[in-house]
MARZAMAR-889398 format. One record per residue (C-alpha): residue number from 1; residue in one letter; y, x, z. Coordinates in Angstrom, 2 decimals. Layout:
N
+-----+-----+---------+---------+---------+
:   n : res :       v :       u :       w :
+-----+-----+---------+---------+---------+
: NUM :   A :       Y :       X :       Z :
...
+-----+-----+---------+---------+---------+
***
This chain:
90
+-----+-----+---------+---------+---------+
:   n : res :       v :       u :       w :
+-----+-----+---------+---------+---------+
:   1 :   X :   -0.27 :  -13.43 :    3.95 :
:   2 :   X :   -4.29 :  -13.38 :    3.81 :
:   3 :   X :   -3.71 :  -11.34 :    0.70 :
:   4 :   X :   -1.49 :   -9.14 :    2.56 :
:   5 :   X :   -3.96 :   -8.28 :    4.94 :
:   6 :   X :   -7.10 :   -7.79 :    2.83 :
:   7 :   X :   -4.86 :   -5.56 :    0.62 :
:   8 :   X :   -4.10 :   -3.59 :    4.00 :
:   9 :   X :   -7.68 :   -3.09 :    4.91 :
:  10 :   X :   -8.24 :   -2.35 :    1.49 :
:  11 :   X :   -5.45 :    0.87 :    1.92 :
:  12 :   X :   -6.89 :    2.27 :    5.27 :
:  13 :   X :  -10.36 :    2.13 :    3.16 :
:  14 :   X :   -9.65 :    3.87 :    0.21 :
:  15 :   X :   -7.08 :    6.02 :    1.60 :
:  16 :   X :   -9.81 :    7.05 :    3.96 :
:  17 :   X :  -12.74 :    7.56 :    2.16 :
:  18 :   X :  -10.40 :    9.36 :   -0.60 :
:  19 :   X :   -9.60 :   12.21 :    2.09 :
:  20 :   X :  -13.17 :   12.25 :    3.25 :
:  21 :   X :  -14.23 :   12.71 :   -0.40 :
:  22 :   X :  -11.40 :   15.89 :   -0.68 :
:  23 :   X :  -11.83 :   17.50 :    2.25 :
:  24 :   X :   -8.83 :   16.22 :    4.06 :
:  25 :   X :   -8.09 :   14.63 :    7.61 :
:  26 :   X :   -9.31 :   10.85 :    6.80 :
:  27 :   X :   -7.13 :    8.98 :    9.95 :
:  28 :   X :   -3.94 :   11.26 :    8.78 :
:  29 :   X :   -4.68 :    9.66 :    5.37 :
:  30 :   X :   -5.14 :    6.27 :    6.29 :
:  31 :   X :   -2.54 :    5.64 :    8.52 :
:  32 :   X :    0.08 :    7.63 :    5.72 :
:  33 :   X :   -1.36 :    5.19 :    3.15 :
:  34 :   X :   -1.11 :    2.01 :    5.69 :
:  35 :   X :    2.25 :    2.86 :    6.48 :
:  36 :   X :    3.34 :    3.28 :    2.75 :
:  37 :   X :    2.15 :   -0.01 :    2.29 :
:  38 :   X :    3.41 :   -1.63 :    5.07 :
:  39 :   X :    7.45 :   -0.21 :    4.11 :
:  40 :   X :    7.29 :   -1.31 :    0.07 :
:  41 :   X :    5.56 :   -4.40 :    0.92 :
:  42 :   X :    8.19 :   -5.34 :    3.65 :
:  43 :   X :   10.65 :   -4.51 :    1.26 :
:  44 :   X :    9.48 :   -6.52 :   -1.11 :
:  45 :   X :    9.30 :   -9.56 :    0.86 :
:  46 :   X :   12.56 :   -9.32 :    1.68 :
:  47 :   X :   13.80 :   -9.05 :   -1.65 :
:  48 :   X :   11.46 :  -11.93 :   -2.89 :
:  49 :   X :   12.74 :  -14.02 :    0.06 :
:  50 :   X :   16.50 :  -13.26 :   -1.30 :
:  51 :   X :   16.16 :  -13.73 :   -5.21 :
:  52 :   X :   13.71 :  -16.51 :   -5.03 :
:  53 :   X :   14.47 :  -20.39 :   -4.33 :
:  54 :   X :   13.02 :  -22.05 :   -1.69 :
:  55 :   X :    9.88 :  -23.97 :   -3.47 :
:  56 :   X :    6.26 :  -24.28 :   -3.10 :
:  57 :   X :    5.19 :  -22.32 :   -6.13 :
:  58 :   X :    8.34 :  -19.65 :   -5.26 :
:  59 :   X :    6.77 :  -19.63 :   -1.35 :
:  60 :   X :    3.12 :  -18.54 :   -3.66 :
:  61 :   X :    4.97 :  -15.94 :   -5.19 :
:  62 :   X :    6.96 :  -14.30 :   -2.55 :
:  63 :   X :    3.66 :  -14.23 :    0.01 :
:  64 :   X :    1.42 :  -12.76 :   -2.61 :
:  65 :   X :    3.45 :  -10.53 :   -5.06 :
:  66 :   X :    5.09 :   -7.66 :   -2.54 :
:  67 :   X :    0.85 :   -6.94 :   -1.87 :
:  68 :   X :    0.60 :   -6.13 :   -5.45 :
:  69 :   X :    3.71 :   -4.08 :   -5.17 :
:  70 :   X :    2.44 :   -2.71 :   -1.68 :
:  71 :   X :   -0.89 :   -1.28 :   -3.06 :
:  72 :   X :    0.98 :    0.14 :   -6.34 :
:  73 :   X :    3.29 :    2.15 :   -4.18 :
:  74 :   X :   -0.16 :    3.10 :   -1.47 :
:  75 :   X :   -1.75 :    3.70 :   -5.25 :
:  76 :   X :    1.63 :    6.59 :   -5.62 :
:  77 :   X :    1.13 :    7.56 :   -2.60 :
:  78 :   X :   -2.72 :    8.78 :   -2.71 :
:  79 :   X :   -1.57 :   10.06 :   -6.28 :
:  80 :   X :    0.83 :   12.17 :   -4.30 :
:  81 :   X :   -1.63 :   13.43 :   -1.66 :
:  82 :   X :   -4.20 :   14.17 :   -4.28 :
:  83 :   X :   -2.14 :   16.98 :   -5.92 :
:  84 :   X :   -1.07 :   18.32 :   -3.00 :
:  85 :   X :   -4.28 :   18.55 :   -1.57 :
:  86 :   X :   -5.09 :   20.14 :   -5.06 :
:  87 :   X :   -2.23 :   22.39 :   -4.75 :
:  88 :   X :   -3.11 :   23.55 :   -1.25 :
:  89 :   X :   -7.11 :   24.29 :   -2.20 :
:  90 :   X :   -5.74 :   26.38 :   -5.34 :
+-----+-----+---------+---------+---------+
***
């Protein structure tokens, strides 16, 4: 979970400064880049809490790994909002 949450911070950060660095409204950013992460990685979770047996190393796995998925969808997201913010300043 500690992961989890540093990853999180780590979203509202970059998602922020990204939109500060483009011109765009940094709090709509952040919180559309939180909230991406906070869906896939409770998604994720739920699926690793499904497939995975109930073990020490599987309890590792299915705390840390839907971060890592979280910040690769928040990574699609910004990827997203960058074009369109290109598109929209064209």
């Amino acid at each position: 979970m500690l992961l989890a949450k540093m990853a999180a911070v780590g979203v509202l950060i970059w998602f922020y400064l990204t939109a500060k660095d483009h011109g765009e409204s940094p709090v709509k950013w952040a919180i559309i880049g939180l909230i991406g992460f906070a869906i896939t990685w409770e998604m994720a979770h739920l699926v690793a809490d499904m497939l995975l047996p109930k073990s020490p190393s599987s309890a590792f796995i299915s705390s840390n790994a839907p971060a890592l998925v979280g910040v690769a969808a928040a990574w699609l997201i910004r990827k997203k909002l960058l074009l369109d913010a290109k598109r929209d300043n064209s």
